[in-house]
C-alpha positions in Angstrom: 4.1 57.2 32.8 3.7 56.9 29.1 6.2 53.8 29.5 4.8 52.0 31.9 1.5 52.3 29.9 3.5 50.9 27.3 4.5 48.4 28.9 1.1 47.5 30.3 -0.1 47.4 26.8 2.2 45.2 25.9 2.0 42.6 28.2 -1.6 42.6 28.3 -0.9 42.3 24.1 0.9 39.3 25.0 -1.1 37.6 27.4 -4.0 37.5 24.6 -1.5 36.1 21.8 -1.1 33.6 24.6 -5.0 32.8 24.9 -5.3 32.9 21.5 -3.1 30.0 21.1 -4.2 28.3 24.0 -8.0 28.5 22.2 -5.8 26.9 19.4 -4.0 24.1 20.8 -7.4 23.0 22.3 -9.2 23.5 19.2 -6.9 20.6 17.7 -6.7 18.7 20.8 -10.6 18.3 20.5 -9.6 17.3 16.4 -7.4 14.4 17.6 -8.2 10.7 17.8 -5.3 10.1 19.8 -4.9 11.3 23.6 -2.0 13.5 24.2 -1.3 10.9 27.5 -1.0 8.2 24.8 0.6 9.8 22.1 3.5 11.0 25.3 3.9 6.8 25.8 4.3 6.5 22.4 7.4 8.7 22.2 8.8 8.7 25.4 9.3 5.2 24.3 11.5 6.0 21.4 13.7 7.7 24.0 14.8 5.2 26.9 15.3 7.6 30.3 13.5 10.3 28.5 11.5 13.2 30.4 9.2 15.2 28.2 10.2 19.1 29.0 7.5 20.5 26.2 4.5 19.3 24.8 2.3 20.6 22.5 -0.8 19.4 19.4 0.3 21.3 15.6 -0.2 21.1 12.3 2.5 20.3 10.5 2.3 20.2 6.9 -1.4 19.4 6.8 -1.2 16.7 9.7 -2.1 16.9 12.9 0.9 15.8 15.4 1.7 16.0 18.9 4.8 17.2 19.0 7.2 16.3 22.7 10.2 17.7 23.5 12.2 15.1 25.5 15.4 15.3 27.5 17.8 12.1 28.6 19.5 12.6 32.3 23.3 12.9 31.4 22.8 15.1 28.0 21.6 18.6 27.0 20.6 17.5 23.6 16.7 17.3 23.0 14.6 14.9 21.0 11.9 16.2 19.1 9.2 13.3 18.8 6.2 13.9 16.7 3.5 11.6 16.9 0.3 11.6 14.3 -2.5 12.8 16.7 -5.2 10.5 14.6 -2.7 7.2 13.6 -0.7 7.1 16.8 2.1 6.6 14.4 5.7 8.3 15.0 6.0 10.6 11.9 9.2 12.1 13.1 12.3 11.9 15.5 15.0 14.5 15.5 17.6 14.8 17.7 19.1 18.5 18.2 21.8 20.0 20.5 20.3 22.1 23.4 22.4 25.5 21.3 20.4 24.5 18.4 17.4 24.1 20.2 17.8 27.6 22.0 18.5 29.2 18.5 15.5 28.0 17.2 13.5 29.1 19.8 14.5 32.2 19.6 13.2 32.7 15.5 
């Protein structure tokens, strides 16, 4: 019993880290100038054939970016685009392999 309690706990733990960066992401959402639907033209068209698989609004080194994940049909490597959430303006565009990717996730 005292494990499934346990685990109840934890996922209920969980599910509120989850809100609580869900209250987040829409806190900076409301902060940007440009819409995420706008910001995901902007880089899917830095990657031709691209589908965006994640999407999400940061802060990255005192600016606010969206930040899209985007695969290409016929690779497993993922391009990072990160566009400036008030300029519109592509700060970034990485490139990794979908192991690097997974390891990253995983820290």
């Amino acid at each position: 019993q005292s494990l499934l309690a346990l685990a109840v706990t934890a996922a209920l733990g969980a599910g509120s880290a989850l809100a609580g960066d869900k209250d987040n992401e829409a806190a900076l959402a409301a902060q940007a100038k440009v819409s995420k639907a706008d910001a995901q033209a902007t880089a899917l068209a830095k990657v031709p054939g691209g589908t965006v698989k994640e999407a999400e609004i940061e802060k990255e080194k005192g600016v606010l970016i969206w930040s899209f994940d985007i695969t290409t049909a016929g690779t497993k490597d993922i391009t990072e685009v990160n566009v400036d959430a008030t300029t519109g303006k592509i700060v970034n565009v990485e490139t990794e392999s979908a192991n690097k990717k997974e390891a990253d996730d995983k820290d």
